[in-house]
Each structure stands twice: as C-alpha cells, then as structure tokens.
Biopython code that builds the backbone (N, CA, C, O; Angstrom):
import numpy as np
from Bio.PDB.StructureBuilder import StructureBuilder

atoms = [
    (1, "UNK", "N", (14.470, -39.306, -50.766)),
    (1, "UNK", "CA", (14.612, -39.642, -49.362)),
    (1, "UNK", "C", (13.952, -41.004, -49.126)),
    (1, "UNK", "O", (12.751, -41.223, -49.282)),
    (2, "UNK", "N", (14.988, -42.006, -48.684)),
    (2, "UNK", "CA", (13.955, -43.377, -48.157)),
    (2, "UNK", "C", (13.687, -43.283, -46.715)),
    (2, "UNK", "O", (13.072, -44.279, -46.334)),
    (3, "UNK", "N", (13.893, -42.575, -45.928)),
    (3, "UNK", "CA", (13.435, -42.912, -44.747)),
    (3, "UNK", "C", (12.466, -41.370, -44.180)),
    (3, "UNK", "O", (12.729, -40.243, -44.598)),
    (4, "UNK", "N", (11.573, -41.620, -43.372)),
    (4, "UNK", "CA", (10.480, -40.715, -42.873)),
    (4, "UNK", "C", (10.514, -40.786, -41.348)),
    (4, "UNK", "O", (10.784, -41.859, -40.807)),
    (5, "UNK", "N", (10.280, -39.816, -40.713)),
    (5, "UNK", "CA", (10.399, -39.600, -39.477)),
    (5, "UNK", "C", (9.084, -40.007, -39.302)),
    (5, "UNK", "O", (8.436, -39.648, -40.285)),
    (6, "UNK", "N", (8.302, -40.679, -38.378)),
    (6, "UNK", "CA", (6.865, -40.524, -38.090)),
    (6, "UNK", "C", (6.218, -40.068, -36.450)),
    (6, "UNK", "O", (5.190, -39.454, -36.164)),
    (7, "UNK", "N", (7.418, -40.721, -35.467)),
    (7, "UNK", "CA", (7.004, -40.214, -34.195)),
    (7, "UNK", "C", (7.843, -41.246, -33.313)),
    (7, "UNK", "O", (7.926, -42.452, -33.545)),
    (8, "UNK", "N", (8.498, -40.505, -32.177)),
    (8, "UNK", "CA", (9.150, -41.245, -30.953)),
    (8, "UNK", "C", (8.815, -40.843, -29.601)),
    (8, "UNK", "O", (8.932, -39.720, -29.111)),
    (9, "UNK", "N", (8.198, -42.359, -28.829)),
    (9, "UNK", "CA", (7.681, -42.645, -27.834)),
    (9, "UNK", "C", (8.145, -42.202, -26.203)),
    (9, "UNK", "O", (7.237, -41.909, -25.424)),
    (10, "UNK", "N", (9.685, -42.163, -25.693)),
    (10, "UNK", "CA", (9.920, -42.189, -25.197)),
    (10, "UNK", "C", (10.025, -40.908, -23.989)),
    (10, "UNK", "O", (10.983, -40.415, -24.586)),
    (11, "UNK", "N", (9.908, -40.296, -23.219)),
    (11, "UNK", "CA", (9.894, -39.716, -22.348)),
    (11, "UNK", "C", (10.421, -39.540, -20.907)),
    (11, "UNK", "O", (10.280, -40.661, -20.419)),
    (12, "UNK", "N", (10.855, -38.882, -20.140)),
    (12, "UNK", "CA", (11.739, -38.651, -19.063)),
    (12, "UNK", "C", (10.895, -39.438, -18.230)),
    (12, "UNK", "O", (9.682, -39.309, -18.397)),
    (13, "UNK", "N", (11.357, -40.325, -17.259)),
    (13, "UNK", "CA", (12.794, -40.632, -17.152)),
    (13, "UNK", "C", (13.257, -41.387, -17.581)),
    (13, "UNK", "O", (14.249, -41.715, -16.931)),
    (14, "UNK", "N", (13.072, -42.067, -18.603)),
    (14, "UNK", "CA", (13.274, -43.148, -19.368)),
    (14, "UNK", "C", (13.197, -42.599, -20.794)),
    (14, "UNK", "O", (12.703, -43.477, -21.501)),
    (15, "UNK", "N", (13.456, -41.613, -21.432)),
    (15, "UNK", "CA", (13.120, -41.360, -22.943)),
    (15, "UNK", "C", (14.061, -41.731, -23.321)),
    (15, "UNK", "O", (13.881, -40.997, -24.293)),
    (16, "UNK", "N", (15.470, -42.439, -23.649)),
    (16, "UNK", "CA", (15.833, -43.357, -24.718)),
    (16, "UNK", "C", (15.439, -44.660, -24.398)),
    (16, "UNK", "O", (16.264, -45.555, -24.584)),
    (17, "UNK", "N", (14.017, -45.017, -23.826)),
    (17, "UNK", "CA", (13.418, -45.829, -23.934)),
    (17, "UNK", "C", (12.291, -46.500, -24.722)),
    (17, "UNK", "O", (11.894, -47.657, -24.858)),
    (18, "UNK", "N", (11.970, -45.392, -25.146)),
    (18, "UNK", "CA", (10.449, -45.377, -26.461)),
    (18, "UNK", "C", (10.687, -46.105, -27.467)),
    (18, "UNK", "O", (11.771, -46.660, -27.647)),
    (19, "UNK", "N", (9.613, -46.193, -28.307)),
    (19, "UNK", "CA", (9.675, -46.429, -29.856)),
    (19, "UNK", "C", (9.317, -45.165, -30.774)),
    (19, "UNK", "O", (8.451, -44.301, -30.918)),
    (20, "UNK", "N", (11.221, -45.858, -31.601)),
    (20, "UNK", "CA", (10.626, -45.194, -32.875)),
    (20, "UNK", "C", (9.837, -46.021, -34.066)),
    (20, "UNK", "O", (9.889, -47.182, -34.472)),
    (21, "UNK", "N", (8.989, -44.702, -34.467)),
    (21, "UNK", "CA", (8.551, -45.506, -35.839)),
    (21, "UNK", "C", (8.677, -44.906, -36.757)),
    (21, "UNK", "O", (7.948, -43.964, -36.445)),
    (22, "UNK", "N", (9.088, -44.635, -37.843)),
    (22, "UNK", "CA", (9.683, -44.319, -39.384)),
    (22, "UNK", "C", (9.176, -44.901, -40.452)),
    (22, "UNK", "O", (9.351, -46.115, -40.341)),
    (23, "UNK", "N", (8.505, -44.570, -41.663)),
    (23, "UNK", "CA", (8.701, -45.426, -43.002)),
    (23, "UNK", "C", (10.188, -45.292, -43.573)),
    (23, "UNK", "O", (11.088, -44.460, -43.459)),
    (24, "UNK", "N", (10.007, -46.567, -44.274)),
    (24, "UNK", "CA", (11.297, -47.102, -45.110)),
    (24, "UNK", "C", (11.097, -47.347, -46.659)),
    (24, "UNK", "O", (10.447, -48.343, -46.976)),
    (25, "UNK", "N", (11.579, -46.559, -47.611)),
    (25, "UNK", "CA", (11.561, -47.628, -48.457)),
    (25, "UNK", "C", (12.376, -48.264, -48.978)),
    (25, "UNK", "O", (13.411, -47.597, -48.976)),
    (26, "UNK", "N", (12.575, -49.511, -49.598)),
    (26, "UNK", "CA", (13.938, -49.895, -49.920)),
    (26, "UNK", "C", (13.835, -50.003, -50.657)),
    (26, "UNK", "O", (15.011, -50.094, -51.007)),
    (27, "UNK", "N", (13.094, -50.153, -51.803)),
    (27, "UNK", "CA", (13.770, -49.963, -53.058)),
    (27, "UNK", "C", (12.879, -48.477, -53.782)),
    (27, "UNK", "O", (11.937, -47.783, -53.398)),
    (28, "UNK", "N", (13.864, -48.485, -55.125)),
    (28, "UNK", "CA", (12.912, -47.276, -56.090)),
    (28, "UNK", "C", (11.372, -47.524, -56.497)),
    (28, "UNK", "O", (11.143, -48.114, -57.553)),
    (29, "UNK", "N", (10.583, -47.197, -55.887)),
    (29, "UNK", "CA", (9.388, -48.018, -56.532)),
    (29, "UNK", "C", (8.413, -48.927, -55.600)),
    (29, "UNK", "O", (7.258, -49.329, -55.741)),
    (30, "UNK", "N", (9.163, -49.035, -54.826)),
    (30, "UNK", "CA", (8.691, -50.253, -53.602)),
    (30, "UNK", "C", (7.711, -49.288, -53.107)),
    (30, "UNK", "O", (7.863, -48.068, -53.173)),
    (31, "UNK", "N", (6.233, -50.165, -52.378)),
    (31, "UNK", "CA", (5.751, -48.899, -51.267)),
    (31, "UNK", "C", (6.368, -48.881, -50.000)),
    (31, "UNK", "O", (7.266, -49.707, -49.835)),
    (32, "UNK", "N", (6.037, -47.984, -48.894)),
    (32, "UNK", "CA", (7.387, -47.825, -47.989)),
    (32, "UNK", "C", (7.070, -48.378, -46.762)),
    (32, "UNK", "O", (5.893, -48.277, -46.416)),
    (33, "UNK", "N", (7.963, -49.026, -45.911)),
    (33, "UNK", "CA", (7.550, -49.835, -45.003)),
    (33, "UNK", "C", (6.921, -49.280, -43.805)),
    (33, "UNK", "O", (6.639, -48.105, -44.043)),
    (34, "UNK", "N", (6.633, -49.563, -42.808)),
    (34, "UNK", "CA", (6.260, -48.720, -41.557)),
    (34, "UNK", "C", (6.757, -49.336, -40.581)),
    (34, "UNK", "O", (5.998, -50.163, -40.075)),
    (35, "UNK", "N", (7.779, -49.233, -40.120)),
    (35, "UNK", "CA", (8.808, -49.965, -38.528)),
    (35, "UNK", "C", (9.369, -49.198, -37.727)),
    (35, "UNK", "O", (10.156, -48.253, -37.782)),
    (36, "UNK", "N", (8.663, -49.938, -36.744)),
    (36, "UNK", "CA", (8.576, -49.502, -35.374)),
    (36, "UNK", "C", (10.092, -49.734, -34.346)),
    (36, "UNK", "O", (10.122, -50.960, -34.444)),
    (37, "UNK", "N", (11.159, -49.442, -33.577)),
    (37, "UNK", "CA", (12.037, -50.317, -33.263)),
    (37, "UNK", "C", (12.110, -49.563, -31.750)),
    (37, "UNK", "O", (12.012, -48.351, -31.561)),
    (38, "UNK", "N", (12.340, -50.776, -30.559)),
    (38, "UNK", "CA", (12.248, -49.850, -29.352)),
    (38, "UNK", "C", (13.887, -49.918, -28.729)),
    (38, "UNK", "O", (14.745, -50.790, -28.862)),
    (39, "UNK", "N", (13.901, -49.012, -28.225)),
    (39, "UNK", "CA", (15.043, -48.100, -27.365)),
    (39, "UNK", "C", (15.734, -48.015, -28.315)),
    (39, "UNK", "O", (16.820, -48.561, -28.123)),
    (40, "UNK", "N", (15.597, -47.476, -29.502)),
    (40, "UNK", "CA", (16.933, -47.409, -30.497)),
    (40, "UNK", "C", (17.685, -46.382, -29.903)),
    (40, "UNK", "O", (18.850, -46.702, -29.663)),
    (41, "UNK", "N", (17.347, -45.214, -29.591)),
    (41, "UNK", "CA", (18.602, -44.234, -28.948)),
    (41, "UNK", "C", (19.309, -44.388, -27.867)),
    (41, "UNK", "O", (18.950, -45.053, -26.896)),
    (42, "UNK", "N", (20.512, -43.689, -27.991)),
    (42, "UNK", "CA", (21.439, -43.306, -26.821)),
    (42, "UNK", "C", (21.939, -41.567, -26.646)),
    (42, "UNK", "O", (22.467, -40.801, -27.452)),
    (43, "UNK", "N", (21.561, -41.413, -25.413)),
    (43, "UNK", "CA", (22.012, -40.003, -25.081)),
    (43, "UNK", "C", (22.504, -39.039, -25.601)),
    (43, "UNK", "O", (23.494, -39.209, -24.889)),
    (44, "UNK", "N", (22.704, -38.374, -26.040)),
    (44, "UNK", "CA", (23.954, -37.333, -26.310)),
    (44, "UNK", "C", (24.103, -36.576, -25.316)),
    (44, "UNK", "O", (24.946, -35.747, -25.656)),
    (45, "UNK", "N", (23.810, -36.401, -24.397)),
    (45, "UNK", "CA", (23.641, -35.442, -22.797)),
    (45, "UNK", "C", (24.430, -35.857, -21.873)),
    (45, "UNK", "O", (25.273, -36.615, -22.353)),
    (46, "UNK", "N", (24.550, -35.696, -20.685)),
    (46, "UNK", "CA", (24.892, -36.346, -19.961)),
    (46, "UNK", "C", (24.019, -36.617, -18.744)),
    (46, "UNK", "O", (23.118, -35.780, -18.787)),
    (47, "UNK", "N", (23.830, -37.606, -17.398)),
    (47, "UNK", "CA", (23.389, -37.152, -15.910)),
    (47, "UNK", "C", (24.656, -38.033, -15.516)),
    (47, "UNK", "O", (25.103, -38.949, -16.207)),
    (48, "UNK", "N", (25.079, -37.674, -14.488)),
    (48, "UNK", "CA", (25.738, -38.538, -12.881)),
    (48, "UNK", "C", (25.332, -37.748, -11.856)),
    (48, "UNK", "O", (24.623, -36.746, -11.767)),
    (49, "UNK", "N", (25.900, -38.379, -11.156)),
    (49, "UNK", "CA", (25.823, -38.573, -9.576)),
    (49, "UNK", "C", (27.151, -37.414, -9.184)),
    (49, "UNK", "O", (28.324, -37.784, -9.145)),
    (50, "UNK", "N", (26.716, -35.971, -8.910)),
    (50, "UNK", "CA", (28.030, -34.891, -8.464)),
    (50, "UNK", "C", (27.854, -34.727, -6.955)),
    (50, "UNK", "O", (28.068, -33.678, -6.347)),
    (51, "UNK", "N", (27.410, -35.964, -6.377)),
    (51, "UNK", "CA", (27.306, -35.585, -5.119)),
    (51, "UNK", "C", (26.379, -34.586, -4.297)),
    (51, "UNK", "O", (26.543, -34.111, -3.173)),
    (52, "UNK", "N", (25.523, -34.447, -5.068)),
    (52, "UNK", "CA", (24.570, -33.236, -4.469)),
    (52, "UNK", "C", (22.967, -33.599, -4.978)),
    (52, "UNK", "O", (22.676, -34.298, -5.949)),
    (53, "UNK", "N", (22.301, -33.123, -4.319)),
    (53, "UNK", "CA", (20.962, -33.859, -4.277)),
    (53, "UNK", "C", (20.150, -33.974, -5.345)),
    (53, "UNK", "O", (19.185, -34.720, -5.507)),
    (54, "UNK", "N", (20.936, -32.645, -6.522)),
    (54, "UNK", "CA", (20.017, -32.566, -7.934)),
    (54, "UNK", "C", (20.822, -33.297, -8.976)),
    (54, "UNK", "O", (20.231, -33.411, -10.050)),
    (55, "UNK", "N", (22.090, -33.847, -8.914)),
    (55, "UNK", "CA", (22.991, -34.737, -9.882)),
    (55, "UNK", "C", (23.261, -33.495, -10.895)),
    (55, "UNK", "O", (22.820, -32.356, -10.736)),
    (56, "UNK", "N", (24.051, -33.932, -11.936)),
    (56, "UNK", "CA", (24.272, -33.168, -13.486)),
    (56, "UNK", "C", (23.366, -33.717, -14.481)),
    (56, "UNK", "O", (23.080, -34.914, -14.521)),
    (57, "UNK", "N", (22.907, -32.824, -15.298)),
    (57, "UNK", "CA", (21.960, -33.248, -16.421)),
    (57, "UNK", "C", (22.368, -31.966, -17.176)),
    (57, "UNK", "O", (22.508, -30.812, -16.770)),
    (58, "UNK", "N", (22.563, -32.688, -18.780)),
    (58, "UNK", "CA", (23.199, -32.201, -19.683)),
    (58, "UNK", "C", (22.500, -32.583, -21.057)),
    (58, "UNK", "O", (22.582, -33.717, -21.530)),
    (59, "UNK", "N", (21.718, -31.408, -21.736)),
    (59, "UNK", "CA", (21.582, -31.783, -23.306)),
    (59, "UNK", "C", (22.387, -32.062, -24.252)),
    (59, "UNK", "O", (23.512, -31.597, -24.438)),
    (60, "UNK", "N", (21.776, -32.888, -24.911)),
    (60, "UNK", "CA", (22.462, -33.435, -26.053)),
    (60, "UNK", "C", (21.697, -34.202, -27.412)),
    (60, "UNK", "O", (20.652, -34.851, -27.472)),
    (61, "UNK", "N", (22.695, -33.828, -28.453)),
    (61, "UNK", "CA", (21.672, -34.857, -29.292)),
    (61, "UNK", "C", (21.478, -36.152, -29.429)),
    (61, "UNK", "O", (22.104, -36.830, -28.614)),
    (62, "UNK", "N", (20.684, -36.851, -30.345)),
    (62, "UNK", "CA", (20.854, -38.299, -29.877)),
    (62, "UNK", "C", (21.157, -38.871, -31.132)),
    (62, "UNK", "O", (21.044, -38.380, -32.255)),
    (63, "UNK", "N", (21.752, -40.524, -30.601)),
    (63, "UNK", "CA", (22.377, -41.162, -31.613)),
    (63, "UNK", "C", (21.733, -41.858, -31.387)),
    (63, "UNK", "O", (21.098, -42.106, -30.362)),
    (64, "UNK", "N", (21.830, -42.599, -32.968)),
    (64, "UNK", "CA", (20.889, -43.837, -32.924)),
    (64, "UNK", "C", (21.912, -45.266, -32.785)),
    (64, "UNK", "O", (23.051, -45.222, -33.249)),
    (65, "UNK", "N", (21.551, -46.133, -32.316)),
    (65, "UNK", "CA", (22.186, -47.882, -32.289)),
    (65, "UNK", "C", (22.554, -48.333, -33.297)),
    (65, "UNK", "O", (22.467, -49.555, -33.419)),
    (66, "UNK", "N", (23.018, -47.660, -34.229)),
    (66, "UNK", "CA", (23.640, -48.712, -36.072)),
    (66, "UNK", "C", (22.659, -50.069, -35.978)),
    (66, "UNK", "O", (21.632, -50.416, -36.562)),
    (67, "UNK", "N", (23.539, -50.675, -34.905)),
    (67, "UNK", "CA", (23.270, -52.700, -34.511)),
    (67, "UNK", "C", (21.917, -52.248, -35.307)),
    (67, "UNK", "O", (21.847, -52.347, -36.532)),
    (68, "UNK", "N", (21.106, -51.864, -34.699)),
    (68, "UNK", "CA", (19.112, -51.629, -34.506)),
    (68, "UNK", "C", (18.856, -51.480, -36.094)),
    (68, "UNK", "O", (17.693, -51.824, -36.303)),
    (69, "UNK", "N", (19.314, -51.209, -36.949)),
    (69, "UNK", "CA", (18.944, -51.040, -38.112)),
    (69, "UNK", "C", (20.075, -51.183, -39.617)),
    (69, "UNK", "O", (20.459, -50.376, -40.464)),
    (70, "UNK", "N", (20.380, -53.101, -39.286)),
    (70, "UNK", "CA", (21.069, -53.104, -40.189)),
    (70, "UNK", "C", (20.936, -53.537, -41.716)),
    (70, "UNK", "O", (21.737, -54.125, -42.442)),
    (71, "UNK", "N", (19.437, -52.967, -42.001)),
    (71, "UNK", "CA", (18.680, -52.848, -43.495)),
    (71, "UNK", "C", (18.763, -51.767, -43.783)),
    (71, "UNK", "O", (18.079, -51.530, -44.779)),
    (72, "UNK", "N", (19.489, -50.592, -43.251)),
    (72, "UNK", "CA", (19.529, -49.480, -43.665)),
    (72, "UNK", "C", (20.929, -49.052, -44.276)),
    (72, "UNK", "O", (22.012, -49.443, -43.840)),
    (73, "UNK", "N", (20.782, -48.347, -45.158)),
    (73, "UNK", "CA", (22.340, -48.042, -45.851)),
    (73, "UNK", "C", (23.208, -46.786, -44.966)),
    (73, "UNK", "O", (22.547, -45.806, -44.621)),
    (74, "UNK", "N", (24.120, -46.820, -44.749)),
    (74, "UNK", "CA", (25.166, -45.533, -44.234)),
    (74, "UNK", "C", (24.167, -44.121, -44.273)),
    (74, "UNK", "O", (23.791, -43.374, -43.370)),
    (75, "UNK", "N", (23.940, -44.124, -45.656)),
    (75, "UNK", "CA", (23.395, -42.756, -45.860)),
    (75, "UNK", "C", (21.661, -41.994, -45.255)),
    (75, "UNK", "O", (21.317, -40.844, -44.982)),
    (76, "UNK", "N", (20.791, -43.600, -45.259)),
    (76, "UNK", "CA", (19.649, -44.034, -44.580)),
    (76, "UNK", "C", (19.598, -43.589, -43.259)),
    (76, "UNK", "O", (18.855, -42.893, -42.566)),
    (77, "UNK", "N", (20.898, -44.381, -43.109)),
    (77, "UNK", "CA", (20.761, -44.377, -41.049)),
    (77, "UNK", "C", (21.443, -42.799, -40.802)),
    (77, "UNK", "O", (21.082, -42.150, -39.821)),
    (78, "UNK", "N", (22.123, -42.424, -41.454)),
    (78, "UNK", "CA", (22.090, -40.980, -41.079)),
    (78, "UNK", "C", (21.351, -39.969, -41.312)),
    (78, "UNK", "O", (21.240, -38.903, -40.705)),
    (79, "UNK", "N", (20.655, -40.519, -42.588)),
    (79, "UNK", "CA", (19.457, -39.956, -42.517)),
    (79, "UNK", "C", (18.491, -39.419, -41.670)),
    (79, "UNK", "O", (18.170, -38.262, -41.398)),
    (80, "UNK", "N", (17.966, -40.883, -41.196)),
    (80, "UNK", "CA", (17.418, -41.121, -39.882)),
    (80, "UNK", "C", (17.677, -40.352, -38.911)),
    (80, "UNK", "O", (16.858, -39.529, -38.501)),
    (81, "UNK", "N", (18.930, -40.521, -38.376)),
    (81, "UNK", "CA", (19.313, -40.220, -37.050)),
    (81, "UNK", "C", (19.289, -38.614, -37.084)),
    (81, "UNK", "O", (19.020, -38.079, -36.008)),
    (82, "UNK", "N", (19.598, -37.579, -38.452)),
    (82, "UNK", "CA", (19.452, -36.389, -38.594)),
    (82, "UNK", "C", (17.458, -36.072, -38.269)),
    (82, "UNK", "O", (17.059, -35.152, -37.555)),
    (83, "UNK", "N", (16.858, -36.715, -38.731)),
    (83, "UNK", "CA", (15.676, -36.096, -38.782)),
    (83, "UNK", "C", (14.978, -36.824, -36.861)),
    (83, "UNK", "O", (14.221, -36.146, -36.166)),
    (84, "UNK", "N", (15.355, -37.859, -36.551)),
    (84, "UNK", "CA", (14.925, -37.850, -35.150)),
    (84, "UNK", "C", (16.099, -36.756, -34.283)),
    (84, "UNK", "O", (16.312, -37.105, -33.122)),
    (85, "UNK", "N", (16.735, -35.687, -34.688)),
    (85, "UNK", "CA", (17.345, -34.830, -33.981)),
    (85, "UNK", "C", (16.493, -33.416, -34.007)),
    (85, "UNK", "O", (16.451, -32.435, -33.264)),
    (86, "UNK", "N", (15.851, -33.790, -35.204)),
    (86, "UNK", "CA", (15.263, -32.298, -36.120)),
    (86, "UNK", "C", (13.749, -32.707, -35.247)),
    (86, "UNK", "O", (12.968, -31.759, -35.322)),
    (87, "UNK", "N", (13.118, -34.019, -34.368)),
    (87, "UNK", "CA", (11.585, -33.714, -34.347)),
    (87, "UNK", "C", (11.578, -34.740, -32.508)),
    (87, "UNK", "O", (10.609, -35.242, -31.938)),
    (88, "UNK", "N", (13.038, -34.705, -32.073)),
    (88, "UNK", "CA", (12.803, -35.431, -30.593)),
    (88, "UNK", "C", (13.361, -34.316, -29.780)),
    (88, "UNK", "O", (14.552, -34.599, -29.908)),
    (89, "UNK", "N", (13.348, -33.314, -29.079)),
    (89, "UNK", "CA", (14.107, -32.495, -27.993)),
    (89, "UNK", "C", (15.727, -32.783, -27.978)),
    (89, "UNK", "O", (16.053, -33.952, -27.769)),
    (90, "UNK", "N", (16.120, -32.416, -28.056)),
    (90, "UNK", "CA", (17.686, -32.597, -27.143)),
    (90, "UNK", "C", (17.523, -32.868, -25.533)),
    (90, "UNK", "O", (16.762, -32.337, -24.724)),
    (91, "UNK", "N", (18.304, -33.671, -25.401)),
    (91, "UNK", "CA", (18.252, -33.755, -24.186)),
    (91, "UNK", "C", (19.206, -34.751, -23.090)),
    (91, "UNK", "O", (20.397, -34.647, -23.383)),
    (92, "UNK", "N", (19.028, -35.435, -22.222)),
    (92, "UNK", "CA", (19.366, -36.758, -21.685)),
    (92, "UNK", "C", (17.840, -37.327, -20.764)),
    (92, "UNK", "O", (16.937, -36.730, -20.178)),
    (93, "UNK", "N", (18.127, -38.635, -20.999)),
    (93, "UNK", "CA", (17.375, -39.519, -21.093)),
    (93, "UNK", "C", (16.782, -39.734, -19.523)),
    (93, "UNK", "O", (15.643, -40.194, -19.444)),
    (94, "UNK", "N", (17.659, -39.353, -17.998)),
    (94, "UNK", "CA", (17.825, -38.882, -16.852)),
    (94, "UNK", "C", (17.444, -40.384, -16.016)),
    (94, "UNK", "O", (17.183, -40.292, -14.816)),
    (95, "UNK", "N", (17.426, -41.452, -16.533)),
    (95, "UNK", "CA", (16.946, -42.587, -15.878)),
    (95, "UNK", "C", (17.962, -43.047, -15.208)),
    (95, "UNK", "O", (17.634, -43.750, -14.252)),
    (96, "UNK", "N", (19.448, -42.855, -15.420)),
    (96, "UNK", "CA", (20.177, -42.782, -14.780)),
    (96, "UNK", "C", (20.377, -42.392, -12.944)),
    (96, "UNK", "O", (20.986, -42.820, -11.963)),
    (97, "UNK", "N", (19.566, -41.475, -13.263)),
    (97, "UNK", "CA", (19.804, -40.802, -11.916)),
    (97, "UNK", "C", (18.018, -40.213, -11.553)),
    (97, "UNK", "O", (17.483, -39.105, -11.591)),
    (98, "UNK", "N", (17.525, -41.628, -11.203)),
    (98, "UNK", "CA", (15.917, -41.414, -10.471)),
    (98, "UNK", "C", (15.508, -40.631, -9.868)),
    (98, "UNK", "O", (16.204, -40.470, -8.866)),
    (99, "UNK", "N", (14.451, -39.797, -9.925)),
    (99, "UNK", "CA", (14.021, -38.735, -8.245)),
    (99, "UNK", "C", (14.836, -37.594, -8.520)),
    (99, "UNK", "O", (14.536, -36.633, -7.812)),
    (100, "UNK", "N", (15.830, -37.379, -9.372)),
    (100, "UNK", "CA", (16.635, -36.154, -9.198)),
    (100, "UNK", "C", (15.698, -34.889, -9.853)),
    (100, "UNK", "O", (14.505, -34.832, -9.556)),
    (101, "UNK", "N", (16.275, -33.935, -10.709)),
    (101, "UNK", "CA", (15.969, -32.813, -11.220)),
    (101, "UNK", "C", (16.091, -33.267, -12.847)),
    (101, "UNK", "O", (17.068, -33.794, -13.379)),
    (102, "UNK", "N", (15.067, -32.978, -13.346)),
    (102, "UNK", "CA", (15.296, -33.307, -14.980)),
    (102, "UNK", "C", (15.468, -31.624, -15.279)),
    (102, "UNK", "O", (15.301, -30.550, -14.701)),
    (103, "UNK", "N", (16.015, -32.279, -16.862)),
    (103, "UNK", "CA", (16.171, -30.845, -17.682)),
    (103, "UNK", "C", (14.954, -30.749, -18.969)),
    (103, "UNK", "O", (14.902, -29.758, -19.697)),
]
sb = StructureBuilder()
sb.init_structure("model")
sb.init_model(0)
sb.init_chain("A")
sb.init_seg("    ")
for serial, (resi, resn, name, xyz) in enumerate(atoms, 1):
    if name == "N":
        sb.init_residue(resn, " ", resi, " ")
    sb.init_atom(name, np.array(xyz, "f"), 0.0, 1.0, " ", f" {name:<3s}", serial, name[0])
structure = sb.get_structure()
C-alpha cells in the first residue's frame, strides 16, 4: 500500500472544506511523504433549497478531486479515496444551504 490515511479536517458546514493529510510513498524503498491538501473532496450527498425551512440533506460518500493529486497513480488515488470513505462519515458537506438542518 503507498498511500495512508492520517486524518481529515473538515466539518459541517463546510466539511468538504478541511484538510486532508495522508502519507505517500512513491517509490519501493523511498521513506513516505506526509501531504497535507485542502478541500480535496466533493460531496456524494446531496442539500438544496425544497422550499421549506429545513432544505434536503442527503448522505453520501465522498470523492476525491483527481486535478488535487496528480502524483498519484489510478490505483493510489483510489486507494485514497477508498480509505477517506472507510475513516470520514458519509455525508454532505451542507454549506450549501446555511442555518438549515444538518444531517
């Protein structure tokens, strides 16, 4: 495994706003890096605006930004993106829709 989950920052109402930070290593042998990258996620959930005073809010898992990490190989970044699913909540991010009802 080259990549390590270590911890992500972000939190309602803004949690695909945080930083993640992960070790890396890139090569066989190399020691492994420690990088930090902020707002790498996007939603898997949903919120809008249904016309009513609490909006929709919908879990989901999250994806990560490819763009955000293009030292990582196909198999890396899915890597990745599997183990920040396995240690961040499901959820939506709810910044969308301020003051409402989070989930």
């Amino acid at each position: 495994m080259n990549v390590q989950f270590i911890k992500y920052g972000g939190v309602y109402p803004t949690a695909c706003l945080g930083t993640l930070t992960f070790s890396y290593v890139e090569s066989p042998g190399s020691a492994p890096k420690i990088i930090s990258v902020e707002s790498p996620l996007k939603t898997g959930g949903q919120c809008y605006d249904d016309g009513t005073p609490e909006g929709v809010f919908t879990k989901g898992k999250w994806r990560l930004r490819m763009s955000m990490f293009p030292y990582l190989s196909k198999v890396d970044f899915l890597e990745l993106e599997r183990l920040v699913n396995q240690n961040v909540p499901e959820g939506c991010c709810g910044g969308c829709l301020p003051n409402r009802g989070q989930i």
